[in-house]
C-alpha positions in Angstrom: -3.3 -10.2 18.5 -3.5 -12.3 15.5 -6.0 -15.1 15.2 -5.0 -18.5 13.0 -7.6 -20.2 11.0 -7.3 -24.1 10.9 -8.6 -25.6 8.5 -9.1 -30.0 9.8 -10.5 -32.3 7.0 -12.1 -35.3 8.6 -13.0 -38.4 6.2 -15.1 -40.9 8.1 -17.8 -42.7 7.4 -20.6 -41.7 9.1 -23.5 -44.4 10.7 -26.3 -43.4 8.5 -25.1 -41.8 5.7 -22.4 -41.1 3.1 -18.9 -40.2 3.8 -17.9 -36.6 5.4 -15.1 -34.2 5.1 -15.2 -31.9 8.5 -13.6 -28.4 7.8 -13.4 -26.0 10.3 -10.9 -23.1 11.8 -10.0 -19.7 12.1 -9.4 -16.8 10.4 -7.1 -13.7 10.9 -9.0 -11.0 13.4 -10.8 -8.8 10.7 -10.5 -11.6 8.0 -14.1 -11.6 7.2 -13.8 -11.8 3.6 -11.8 -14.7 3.6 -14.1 -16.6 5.8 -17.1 -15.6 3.3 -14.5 -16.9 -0.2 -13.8 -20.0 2.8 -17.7 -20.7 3.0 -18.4 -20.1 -0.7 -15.8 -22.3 -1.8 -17.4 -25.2 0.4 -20.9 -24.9 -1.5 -19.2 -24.3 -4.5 -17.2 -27.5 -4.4 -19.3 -29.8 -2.6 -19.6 -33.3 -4.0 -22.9 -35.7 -3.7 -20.8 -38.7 -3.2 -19.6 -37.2 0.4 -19.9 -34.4 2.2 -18.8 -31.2 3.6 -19.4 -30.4 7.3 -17.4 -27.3 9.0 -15.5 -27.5 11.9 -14.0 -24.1 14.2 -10.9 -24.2 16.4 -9.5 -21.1 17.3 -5.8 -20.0 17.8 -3.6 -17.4 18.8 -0.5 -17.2 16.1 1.8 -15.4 19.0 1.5 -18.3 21.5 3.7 -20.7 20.6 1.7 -23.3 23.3 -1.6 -22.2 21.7 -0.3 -23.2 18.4 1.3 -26.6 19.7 -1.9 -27.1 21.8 -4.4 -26.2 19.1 -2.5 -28.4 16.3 -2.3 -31.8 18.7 -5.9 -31.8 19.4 -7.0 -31.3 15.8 -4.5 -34.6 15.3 -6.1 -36.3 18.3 -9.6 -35.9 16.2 -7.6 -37.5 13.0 -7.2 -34.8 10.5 -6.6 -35.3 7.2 -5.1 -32.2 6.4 -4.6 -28.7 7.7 -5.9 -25.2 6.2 -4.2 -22.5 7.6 -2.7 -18.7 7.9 0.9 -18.3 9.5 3.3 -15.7 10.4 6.6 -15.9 11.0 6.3 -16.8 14.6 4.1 -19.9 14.0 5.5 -21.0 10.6 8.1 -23.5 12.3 6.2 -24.5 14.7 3.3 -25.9 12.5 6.1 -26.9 9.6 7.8 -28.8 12.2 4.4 -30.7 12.8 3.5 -31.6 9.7 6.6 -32.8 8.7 7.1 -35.5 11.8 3.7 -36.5 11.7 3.6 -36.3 7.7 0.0 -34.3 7.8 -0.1 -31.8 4.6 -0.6 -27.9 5.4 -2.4 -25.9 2.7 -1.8 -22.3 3.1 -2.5 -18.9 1.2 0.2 -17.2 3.5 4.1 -16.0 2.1 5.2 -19.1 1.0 7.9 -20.6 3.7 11.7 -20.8 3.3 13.2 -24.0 2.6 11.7 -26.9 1.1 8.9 -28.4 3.5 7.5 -31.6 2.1 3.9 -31.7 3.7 3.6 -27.6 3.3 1.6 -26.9 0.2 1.7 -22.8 -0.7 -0.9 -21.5 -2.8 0.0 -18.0 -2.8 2.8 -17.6 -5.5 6.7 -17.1 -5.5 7.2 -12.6 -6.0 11.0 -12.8 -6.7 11.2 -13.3 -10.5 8.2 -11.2 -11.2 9.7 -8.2 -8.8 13.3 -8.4 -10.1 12.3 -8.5 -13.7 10.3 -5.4 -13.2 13.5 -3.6 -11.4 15.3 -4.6 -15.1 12.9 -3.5 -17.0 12.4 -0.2 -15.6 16.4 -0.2 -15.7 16.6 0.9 -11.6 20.5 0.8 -11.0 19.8 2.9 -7.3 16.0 2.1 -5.1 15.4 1.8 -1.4 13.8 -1.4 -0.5 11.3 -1.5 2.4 10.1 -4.3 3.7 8.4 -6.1 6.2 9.8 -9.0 8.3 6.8 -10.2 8.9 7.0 -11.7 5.6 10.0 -13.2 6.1 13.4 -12.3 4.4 13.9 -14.6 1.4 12.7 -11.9 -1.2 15.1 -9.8 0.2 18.2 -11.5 -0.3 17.2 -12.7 -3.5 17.4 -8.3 -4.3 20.6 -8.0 -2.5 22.2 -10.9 -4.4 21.0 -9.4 -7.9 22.1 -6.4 -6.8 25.5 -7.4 -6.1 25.5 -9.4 -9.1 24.5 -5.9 -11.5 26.0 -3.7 -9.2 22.5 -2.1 -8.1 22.7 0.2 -5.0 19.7 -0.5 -2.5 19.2 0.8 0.4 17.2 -1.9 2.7 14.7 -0.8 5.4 13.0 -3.1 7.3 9.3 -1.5 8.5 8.2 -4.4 10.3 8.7 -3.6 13.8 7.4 0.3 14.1 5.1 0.7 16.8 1.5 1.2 15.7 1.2 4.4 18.3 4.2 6.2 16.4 4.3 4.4 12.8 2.5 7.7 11.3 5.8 10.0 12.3 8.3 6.9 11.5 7.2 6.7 8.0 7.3 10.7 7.9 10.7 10.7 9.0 11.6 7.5 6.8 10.5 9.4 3.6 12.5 12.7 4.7 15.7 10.6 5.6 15.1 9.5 1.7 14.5 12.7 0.0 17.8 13.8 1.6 19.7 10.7 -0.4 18.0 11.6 -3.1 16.1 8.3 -3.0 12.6 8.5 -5.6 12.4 4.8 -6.8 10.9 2.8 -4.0 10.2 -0.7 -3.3 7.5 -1.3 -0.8 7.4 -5.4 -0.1 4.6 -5.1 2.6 0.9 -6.7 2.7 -2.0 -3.8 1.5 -2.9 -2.2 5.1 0.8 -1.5 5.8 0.9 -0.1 2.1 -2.2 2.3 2.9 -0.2 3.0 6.3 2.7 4.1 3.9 0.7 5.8 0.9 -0.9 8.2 3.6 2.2 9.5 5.1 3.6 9.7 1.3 0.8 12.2 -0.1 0.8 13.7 3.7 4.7 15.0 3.3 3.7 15.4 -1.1 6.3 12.4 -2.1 3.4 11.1 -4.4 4.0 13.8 -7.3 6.2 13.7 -10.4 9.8 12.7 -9.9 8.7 9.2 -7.8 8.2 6.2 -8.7 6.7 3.6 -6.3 6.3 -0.4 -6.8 4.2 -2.4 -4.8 5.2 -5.8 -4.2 2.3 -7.9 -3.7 0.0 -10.1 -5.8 -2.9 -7.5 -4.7 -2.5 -4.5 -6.8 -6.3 -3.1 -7.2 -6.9 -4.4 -3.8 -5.9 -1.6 -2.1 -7.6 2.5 -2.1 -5.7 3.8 -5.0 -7.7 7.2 -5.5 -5.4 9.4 -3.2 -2.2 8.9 -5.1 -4.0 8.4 -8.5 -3.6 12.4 -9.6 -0.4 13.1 -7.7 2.1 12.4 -10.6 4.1 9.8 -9.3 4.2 6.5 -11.3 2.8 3.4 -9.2 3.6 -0.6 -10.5 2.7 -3.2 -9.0 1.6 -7.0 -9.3 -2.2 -8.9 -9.7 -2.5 -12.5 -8.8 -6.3 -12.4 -9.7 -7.0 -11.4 -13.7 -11.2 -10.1 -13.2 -11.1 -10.8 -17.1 -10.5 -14.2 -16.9 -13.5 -15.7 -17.8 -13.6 -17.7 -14.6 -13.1 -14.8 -12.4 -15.8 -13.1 -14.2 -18.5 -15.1 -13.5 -17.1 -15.6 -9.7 -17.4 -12.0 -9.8 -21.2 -11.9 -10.6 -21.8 -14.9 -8.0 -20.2 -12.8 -5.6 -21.7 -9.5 -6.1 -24.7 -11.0 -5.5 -24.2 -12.5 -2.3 -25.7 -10.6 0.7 -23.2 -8.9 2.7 -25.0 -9.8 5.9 -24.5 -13.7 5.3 -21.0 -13.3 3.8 -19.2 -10.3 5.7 -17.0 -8.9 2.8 -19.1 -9.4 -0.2 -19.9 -5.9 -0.7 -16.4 -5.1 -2.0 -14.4 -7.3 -4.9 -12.5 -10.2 -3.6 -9.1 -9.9 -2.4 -6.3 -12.0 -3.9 -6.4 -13.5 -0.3 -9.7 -14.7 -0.5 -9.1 -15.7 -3.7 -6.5 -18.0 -2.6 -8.3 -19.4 0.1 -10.9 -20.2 -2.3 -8.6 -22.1 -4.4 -7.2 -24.1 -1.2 -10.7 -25.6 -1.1 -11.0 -26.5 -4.7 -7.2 -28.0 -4.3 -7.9 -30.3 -1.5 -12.0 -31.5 -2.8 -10.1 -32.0 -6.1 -7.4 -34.0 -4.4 -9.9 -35.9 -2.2 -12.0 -36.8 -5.1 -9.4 -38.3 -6.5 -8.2 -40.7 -3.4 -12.8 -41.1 -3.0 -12.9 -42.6 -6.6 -9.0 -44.6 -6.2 -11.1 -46.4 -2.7 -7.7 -45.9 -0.8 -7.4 -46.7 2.5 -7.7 -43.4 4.9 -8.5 -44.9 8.2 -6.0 -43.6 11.0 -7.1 -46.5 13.1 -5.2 -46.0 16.2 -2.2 -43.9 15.1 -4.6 -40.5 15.7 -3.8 -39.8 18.9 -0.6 -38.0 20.8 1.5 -35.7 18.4 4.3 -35.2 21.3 4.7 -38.9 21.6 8.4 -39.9 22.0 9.3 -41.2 19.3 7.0 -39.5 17.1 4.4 -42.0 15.3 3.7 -40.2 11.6 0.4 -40.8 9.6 1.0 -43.7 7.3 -1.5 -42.5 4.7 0.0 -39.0 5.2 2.3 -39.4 2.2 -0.7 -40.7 -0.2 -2.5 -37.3 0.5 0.6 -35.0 -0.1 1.2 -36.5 -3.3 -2.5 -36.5 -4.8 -2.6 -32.6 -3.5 0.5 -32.0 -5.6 -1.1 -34.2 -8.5 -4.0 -31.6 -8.5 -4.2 -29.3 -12.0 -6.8 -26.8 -12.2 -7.7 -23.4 -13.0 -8.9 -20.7 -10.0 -8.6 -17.5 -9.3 -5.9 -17.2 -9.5 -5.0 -18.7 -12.8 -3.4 -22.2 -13.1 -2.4 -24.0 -10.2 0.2 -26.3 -10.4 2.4 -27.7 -7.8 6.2 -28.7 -8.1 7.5 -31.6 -5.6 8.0 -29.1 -2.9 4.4 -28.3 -2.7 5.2 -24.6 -4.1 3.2 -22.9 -7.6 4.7 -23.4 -10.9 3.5 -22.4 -14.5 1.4 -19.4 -12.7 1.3 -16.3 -14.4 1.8 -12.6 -12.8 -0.2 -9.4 -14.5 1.8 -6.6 -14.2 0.1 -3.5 -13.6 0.9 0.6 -13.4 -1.4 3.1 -12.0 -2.7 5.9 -14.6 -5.0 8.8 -14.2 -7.6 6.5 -15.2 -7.1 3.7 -12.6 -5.1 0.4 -12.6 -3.9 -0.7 -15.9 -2.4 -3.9 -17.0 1.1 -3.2 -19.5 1.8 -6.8 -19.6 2.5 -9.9 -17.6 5.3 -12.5 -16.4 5.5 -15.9 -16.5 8.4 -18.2 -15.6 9.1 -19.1 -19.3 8.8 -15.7 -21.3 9.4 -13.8 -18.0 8.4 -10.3 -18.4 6.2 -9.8 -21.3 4.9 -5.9 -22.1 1.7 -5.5 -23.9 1.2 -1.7 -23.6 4.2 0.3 -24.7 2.5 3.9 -23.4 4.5 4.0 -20.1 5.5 6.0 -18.1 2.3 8.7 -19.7 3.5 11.5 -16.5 6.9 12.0 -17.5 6.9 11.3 -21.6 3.5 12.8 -23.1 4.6 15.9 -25.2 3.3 19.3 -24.0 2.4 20.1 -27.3 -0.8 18.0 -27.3 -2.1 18.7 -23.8 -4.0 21.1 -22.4 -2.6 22.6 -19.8 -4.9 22.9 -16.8 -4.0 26.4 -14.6 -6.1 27.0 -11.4 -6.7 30.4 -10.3 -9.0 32.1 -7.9 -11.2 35.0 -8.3 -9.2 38.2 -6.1 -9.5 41.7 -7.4 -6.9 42.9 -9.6 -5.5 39.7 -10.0 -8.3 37.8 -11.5 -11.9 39.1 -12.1 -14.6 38.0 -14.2 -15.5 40.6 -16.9 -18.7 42.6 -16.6 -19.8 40.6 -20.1 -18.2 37.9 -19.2 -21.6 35.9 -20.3 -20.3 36.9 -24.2 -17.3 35.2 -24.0 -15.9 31.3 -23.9 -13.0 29.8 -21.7 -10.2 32.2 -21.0 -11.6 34.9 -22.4 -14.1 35.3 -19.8 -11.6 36.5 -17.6 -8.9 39.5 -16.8 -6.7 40.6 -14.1 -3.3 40.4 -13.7 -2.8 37.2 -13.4 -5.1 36.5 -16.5 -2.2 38.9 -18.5 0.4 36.9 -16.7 -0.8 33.4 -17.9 -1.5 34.7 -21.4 2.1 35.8 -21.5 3.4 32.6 -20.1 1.7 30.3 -22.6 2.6 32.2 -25.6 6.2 32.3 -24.8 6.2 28.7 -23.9 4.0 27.4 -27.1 1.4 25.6 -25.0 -2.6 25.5 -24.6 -3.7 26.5 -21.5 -7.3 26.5 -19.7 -8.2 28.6 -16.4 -10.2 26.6 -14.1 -11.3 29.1 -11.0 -11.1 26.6 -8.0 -13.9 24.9 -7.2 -14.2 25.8 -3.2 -12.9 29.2 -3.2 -9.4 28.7 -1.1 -5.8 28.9 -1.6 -4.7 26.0 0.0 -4.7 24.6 3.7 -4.0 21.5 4.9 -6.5 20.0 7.1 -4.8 18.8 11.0 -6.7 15.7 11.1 -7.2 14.1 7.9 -3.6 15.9 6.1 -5.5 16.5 3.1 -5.0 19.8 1.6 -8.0 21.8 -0.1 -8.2 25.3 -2.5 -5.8 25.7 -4.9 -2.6 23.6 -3.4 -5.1 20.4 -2.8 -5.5 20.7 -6.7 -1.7 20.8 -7.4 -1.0 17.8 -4.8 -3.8 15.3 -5.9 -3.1 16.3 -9.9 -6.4 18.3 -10.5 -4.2 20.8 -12.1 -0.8 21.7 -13.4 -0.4 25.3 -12.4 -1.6 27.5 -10.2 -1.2 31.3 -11.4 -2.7 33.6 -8.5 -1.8 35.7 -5.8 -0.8 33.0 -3.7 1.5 33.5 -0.6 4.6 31.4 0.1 4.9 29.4 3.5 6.9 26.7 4.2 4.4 24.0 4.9 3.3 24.9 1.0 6.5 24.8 -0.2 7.3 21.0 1.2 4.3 19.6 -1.3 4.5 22.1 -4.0 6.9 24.3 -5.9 7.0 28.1 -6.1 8.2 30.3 -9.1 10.2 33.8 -8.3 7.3 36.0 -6.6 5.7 38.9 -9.1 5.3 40.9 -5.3 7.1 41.5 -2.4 5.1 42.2 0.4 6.2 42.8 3.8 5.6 44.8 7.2 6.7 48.1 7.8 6.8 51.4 10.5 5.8 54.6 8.8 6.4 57.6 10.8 6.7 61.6 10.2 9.6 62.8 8.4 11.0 65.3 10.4 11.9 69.1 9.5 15.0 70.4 9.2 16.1 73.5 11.3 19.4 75.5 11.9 21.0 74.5 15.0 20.9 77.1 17.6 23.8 78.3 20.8 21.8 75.8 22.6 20.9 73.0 20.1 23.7 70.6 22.5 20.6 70.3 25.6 18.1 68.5 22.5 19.2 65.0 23.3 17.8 65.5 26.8 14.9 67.5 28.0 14.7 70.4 30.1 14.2 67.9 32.9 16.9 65.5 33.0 19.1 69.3 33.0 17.8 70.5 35.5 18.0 67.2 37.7 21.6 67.0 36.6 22.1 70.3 37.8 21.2 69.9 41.5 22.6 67.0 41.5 26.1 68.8 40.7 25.5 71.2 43.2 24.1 68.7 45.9 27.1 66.5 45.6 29.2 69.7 45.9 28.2 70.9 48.9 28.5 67.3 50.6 32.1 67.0 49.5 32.5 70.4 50.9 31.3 69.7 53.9 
């Protein structure tokens, strides 16, 4: 069950001291790193002309009570504001809120459909970015699988461009799978796919449902060449990469948080050397979640500096009290604070942030990245001016580098004739270390095809199994799958479960299991060769029987 992190401001004056902002909430279950960017933020941004002072409440997103329950006492208390994650079954609910009772929401969470006054979304719009990619990579047929969760306004943003360009996508929604079966679902999704022919995929999911996916991908061996996968979400290198990095398969995607930014830079060095037992989270780079959240708090100090310094009047003064009053009394100040958090210019994490009336990002900027054998590398960017802008014109390196300057990479293993290691073999360099059959065969290969080649004997001595827990496939086949190597020429047998990650050429042997028994000698046939079918026997008890059978008719 999913936890909602609250985030009340609280400007009061206190009876000995000078002026406090209480912050307090809660986080998603498992959110520890955003907590930690939550907490840093607050030192980080912390002013000497009032202070910060946190504040907890904790709520459950899938109550619908809980989240009324949670959100009236926090106005009871006379917040200011509200910090917060939503899904889609508590987004209306607090929406509704905010906007009777005119208290601004700041939230890092899928920005909300509609335009919502008080609701101020820090996490950027994915629409233009993702649909100028689909042009640019010139996709005219994709499936497009997505998570309701999310909500579904980047969806039929797709389907109307599609209609519009006559693109055929094939929608999927993976939102509701159970967690017990979601392993085989996304098995049989991807099979259902190969069979329409389907290798240009969208995935519009959040980074643990994309890691959900990307297993069962390299599992069934959709992560080699042929496929091309985007990822849409403003996290690209937050997610474990380093599985699908050598498969073949070309990986896009989009990054919110630019680590050579000179402000993210030295964030990065602060937070690397935070301890991880004070700020859960800290051992790992920040998360364009927590980066966002970060920003929130440097939105609202920046917008409450700002109302500090004007001396406007923030008292609620008795107006704090019942939210479910009938008729609804809204916060008369409540509009002064939504306006100075849309007046607030700066640049985060997450680049320049910048809010349009509506409370959602404009003038942000998008890097758009594409996985190589080398890791995560930007090609360019988008911005809602020049749109998509490419900066590296190398793409698509799996399917366009010439063969004639690469080194082709052939795994082999060492099996007597096939492959051996000459009895000199310490004489020789490379290829010439080695002979066998197989060593003849590649040799032949190569020179007919024009290419280099380099025999690499595999490293754990296997051909290739796939491991029943962990689906990862070792020997010879687990260097084909993950992109250790190109080919594999050995005396490797064909099975099915091989053949669904990796492709066979016509076998060099037949091998199969046979009876052997004695050829038998040929002799005249004799006056009685007719009794061989049957032995002596079987006569002789055919015989009596005759006879027995006679004499009881007879009698």
């Amino acid at each position: 069950m999913k936890l909602l992190f609250v985030l009340t401001l609280l400007w009061r004056d206190a009876l000995c001291g000078s002026p406090s902002v209480q912050i307090g909430g809660l986080f998603p279950r498992g959110a520890d790193q955003e907590y930690s960017a939550f907490r840093v933020a607050m030192v980080q941004f912390g002013m000497t002309d009032f202070r910060l002072t946190p504040h907890i409440d904790n709520l459950e997103v899938a109550n619908s009570f809980a989240v009324t329950n949670c959100f009236c006492s926090q106005f009871s208390r006379g917040v200011y504001a509200i910090f917060g994650f939503y899904d889609k079954k508590s987004v209306n609910t607090i929406t509704s809120f905010c906007e009777t009772l005119h208290v601004s929401f700041i939230t890092p969470s899928f920005p909300a459909e509609g335009m919502n006054q008080f609701v101020l979304q820090m996490r950027p719009d994915i629409k233009g970015p993702l649909v100028s990619v689909v042009e640019y990579y010139k996709w005219e047929k994709f499936a497009y699988l997505y998570d309701s969760d999310r909500g579904l306004s980047t969806l039929q943003v797709i389907l109307d461009t599609a209609a519009e360009k006559k693109w055929v996508v094939t929608a999927i929604n993976v939102g509701n799978l159970k967690d017990e079966r979601k392993d085989e679902a996304y098995r049989s999704l991807f099979q259902d796919l190969e069979i329409r022919k389907e290798h240009r995929i969208i995935l519009d999911c959040e980074q643990d449902k994309v890691k959900d996916i990307m297993d069962q991908v390299i599992t069934i061996g959709r992560h080699v060449k042929g496929y091309h996968y985007i990822i849409a979400n403003l996290g690209f290198v937050d997610g474990d990469l380093s599985k699908i990095q050598y498969g073949g398969a070309n990986v896009s995607g989009f990054q919110i948080v630019d680590f050579d930014e000179p402000v993210v830079a030295k964030f990065d060095q602060r937070w690397e050397a935070l301890e991880e037992k004070e700020y859960p989270g800290a051992d790992t780079r920040i998360r364009y979640t927590s980066a966002l959240t970060y920003d929130a708090v440097h939105v609202m100090m920046e917008a409450f500096r700002f109302l500090h310094k004007q001396r406007i009047d923030m008292s609620r003064r008795g107006n704090s009290g019942d939210c479910l009053a009938n008729p609804a009394v809204p916060w008369a100040q409540g509009v002064e604070i939504e306006r100075a958090l849309k007046q607030v210019r700066v640049d985060g994490l997450t680049g320049n942030i910048q809010f349009d009336q509506y409370g959602k990002r404009v003038n942000y900027s998008v890097t758009i990245m594409e996985l190589k054998n080398n890791g995560p590398v930007k090609i360019g960017y988008w911005n809602e001016v020049d749109k998509m802008v490419v900066t590296k014109s190398d793409l698509y390196p799996n399917d366009t580098m010439g063969m004639e300057n690469k080194t082709v990479v052939v795994t082999t293993i060492l099996e007597a004739p096939y492959v051996m290691m000459k009895k000199n073999a310490e004489l020789f360099q490379d290829n010439d270390r080695y002979e066998g059959y197989c060593v003849d065969l590649a040799a032949e290969i190569a020179k007919h095809c024009g290419i280099r080649y380099q025999l690499r004997i595999v490293g754990d001595g296997k051909y290739g199994a796939r491991d029943a827990e962990t689906k990862i496939w070792n020997g010879m086949v687990g260097e084909l799958v993950y992109g250790k190597a190109d080919i594999a020429v050995a005396p490797l047998t064909i099975t099915l479960v091989r053949e669904e990650v990796i492709d066979f050429s016509k076998p060099f042997m037949s091998l199969g299991i046979s009876i052997m028994i004695k050829k038998p000698q040929k002799s005249k046939p004799g006056v009685f060769s007719f009794l061989d079918p049957l032995a002596y026997e079987i006569w002789m008890c055919i015989v009596f029987a005759y006879i027995g059978v006679s004499v009881v008719l007879f009698l």
